[in-house]
Structures are given as structure tokens and as C-alpha cells.
C-alpha positions, 0 to 999 in steps of 0.5 A: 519868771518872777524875779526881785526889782534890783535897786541901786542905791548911791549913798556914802552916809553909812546911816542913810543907807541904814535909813533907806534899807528901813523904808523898805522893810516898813514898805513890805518891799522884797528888792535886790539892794546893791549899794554903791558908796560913791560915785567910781563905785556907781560906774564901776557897778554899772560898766560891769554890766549890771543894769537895775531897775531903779536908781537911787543917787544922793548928789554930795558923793566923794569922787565923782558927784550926783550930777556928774553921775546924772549927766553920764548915764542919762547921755550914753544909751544903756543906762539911759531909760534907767529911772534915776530918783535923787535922795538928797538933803539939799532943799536947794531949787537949784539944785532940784532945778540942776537935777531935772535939768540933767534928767532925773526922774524925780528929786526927793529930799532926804527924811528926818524924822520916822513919820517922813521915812513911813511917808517915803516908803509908802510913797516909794511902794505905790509909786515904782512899784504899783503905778509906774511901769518900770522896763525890764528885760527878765520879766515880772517884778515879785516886789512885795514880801509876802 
């Protein structure tokens, strides 16, 4: 069974959001996009069982923060494998070093300008879903939109 990769994004910024639904579309990338605007909505989606296959975390979230975040799921074992890449505005190393240190997957800085969010998407194309082999319980990713 072909099925859509579900991401989960974690963002509050209503425009970043519309900036991260943008490289998917420029990426040609056909995902089932769950967004949570902070970080009590993360958990909530998570602890009802909802597992993607990607998770997107920006680290300033009103509630509960990234890092907090990060340190949950990557200590309890659902949510553990769950690749967890930071898109963040910070440039900060330590806040990039914070990041790895509590398992994120990879520390992405926000981008700011329409060369960046191409760049970004390309990226976020090549990488999740043609190199990486993400795990999945339901099969085959159908990631690209035809």
C-alpha cells in the first residue's frame, strides 16, 4: 500500500507555517501535513497515538519549548526513532549544540528570503524522501505529487 509521508509540523508563527507549506509545494511534495502550534498541541497529537514520519520543531514555542519537546520524545520509546529536524531562526551554536545534544536529527535554520525556501525545499526533497530511509509501519511513501 502506497500511502502519503505524514509530517508534523511545530510551529506557532502563522506565516511560517504558510512558508513551510510553500517548499512543499515548490518540492512537488505530496505529504499529510499535521500542524501543531505549540508545543501541549505536539504532545496532545502525539499521545493520541498519532506517529509520523517526520517532525519538524521550531525551538521558541509558547507552553512548552523545542527543547523540552526534543528531551520527551527522544527519552520515551514511541516517539523515540521519530526523526525530529529543527527549523529554527536562531544561528545561535548553542542552541544548535542544545539541539543535537538532546537527539535532534538535524538543525536547520529558518529561510528568509525565496532563494532559501527553493534551496530548503530541494533539500527537504532529496533528503527525507529519496536518501534517507525513513521507518514506517504502513508501507511505501507515495511522496511526490504527480
Amino acid at each position: 500500500m502506497i500511502r502519503a509521508p505524514t509530517i508534523l509540523l511545530v510551529e506557532d508563527y502563522p506565516l511560517d507555517v504558510m512558508m513551510f507549506e510553500e517548499a512543499l509545494r515548490i518540492a512537488g511534495l505530496s505529504v499529510d501535513l499535521k500542524i501543531a502550534r505549540d508545543g501541549e498541541e505536539a504532545q496532545q497529537f502525539i499521545a493520541a497515538g498519532s506517529v509520523p514520519d517526520l517532525i519538524v520543531l521550531d525551538l521558541n514555542l509558547p507552553r512548552m519549548d523545542g527543547f523540552e519537546l526534543l528531551q520527551e520524545w527522544k527519552s520515551r520509546t514511541p516517539t523515540r526513532t521519530i526523526p525530529i529536524a529543527v527549523l529554527s531562526t536562531s544561528e545561535a551554536d548553542a542552541d544548535v549544540q542544545r539541539a543535537y545534544d538532546l537527539q535532534a536529527n538535524v538543525y536547520m535554520v529558518k529561510p528568509t528570503g525565496h532563494q532559501q525556501l527553493h534551496d530548503m525545499a530541494d533539500a527537504l526533497k532529496r533528503f527525507w524522501f529519496q536518501v534517507v530511509k525513513l521507518p514506517n509501519q504502513l508501507g511505501p511513501y507515495a511522496a511526490f505529487s504527480q
